[in-house]
N, C-alpha and C positions, 0 to 999 in steps of 0.2 A: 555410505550411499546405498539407496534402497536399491533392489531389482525391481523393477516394473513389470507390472502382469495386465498386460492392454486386451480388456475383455469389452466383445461387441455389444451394443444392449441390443436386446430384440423385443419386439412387441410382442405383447402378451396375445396369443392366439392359440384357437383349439387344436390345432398341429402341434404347436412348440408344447401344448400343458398335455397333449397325446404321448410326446414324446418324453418329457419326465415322469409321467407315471409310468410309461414302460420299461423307465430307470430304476423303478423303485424312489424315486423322490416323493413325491406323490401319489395321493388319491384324487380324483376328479369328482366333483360332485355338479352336477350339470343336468340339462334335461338330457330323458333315456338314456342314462350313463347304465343306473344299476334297476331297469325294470324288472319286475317278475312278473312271470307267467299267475295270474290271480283267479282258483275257480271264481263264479258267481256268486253272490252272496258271502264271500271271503275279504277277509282284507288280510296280508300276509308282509310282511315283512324280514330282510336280512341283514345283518350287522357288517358295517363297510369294515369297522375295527370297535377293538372293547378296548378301552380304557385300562391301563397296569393297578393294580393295586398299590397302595402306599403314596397316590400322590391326592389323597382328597379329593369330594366332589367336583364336579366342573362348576366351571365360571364363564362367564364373557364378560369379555372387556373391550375398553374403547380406548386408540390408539390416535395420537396424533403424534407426528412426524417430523422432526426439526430438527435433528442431525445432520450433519453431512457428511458422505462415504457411509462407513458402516464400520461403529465403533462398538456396534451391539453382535456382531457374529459368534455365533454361536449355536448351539444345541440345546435340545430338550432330553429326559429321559423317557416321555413319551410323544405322542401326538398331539398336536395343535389345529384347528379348525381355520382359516383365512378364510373372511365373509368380507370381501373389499365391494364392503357399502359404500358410496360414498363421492364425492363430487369430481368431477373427469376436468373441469375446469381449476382445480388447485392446483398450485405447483407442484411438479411431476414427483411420481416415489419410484423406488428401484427397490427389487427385490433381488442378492445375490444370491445366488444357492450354487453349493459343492455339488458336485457330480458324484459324490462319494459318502460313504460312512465317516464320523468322525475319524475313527483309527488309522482310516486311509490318510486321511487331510494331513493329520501331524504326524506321519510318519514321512509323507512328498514335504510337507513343510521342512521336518528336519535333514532330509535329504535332500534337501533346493531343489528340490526338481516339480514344482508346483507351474503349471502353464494357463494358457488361457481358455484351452478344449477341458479342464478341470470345473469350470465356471458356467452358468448359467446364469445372465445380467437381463432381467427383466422390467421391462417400466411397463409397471402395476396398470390396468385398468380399471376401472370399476365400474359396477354395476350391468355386467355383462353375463347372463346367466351360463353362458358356453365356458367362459374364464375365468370367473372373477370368486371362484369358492371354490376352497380343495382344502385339504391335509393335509399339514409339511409332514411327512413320517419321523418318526423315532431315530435320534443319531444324524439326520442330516443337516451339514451344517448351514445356516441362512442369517440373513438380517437385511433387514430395511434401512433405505437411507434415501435423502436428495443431494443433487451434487451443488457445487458451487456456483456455476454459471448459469443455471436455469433458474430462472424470476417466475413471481407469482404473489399476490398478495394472501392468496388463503393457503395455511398449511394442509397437504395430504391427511386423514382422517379414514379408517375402518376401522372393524370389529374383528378380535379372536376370542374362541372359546378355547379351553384348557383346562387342565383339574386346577385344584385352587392352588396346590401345592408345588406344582410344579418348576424348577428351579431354570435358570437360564446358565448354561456352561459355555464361559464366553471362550473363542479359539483366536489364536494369535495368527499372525499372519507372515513370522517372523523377519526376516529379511525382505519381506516380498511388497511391495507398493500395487494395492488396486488403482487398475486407471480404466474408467470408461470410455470408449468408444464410440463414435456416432452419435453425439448428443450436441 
């Protein structure tokens, strides 16, 4: 028999997406996130993150969503762009994300001692300039899914960027059962 790990979902709001990037889960990409001071007649720009070498140019791609729970967790070895273009009337998506680096994850994984204050259980909005775009960082573990009781005739759909090479390392969950909350 599994452990159950009963995590709240929250709505995707500029406090909650303030507050994982000052986890280090994220980067925000929003209006007046990262202004620069710009003389006149200048146009300047800074780099939110550079890209690792050895994973090929970037790419974007288009997602649609029809799992359920989140059979796809895992990590990247670099960064990923979330651009949740995309219709707010399809049947809902959930984005999980660790509160942690992988090493962390499976190390509370292997020591059972994985909880719910570990978790971050977001139902995705989209097309919300304040929310709805960021950068899952390097190492943290995430994946998308919809649950089983929430209906809807159109599936969830957005866009991520990523180098082209970039691998997905999927993380186990061992012992442990996700169970959503409040849905």
């Amino acid at each position: 028999m599994k452990d159950k790990i009963n995590i709240p979902i929250q709505e995707m709001t500029p406090d909650l997406m303030k507050k994982m990037e000052k986890e280090g889960l994220i980067i925000r990409i929003c209006p007046h996130h990262d202004d620069i001071e710009t003389p006149f007649g200048e146009t300047w720009y800074h780099s939110l993150y550079e890209g690792k070498d050895g994973f090929g140019p970037h790419k974007i791609i288009a997602i649609t969503v029809n799992r359920e729970m989140f059979p796809g967790f895992g990590t990247h070895h670099d960064n990923e762009e979330f651009l949740l273009i995309g219709d707010n009337n399809c049947r809902p998506m959930y984005i999980l994300i660790a509160r942690m680096q992988r090493d962390i994850f499976e190390k509370k994984v292997k020591e059972n001692s994985l909880n719910a204050e570990d978790f971050y259980l977001v139902k995705a909005k989209f097309n919300d300039p304040e929310v709805s775009f960021f950068s899952m960082n390097t190492g943290i573990p995430h994946g998308e899914g919809i649950l089983p009781n929430d209906s809807g005739e159109m599936l969830p759909s957005f866009y991520v960027t990523e180098s082209r090479e970039l691998p997905l390392d999927l993380c186990g969950f061992g012992n442990y059962e996700i169970v959503p909350e409040g849905n």
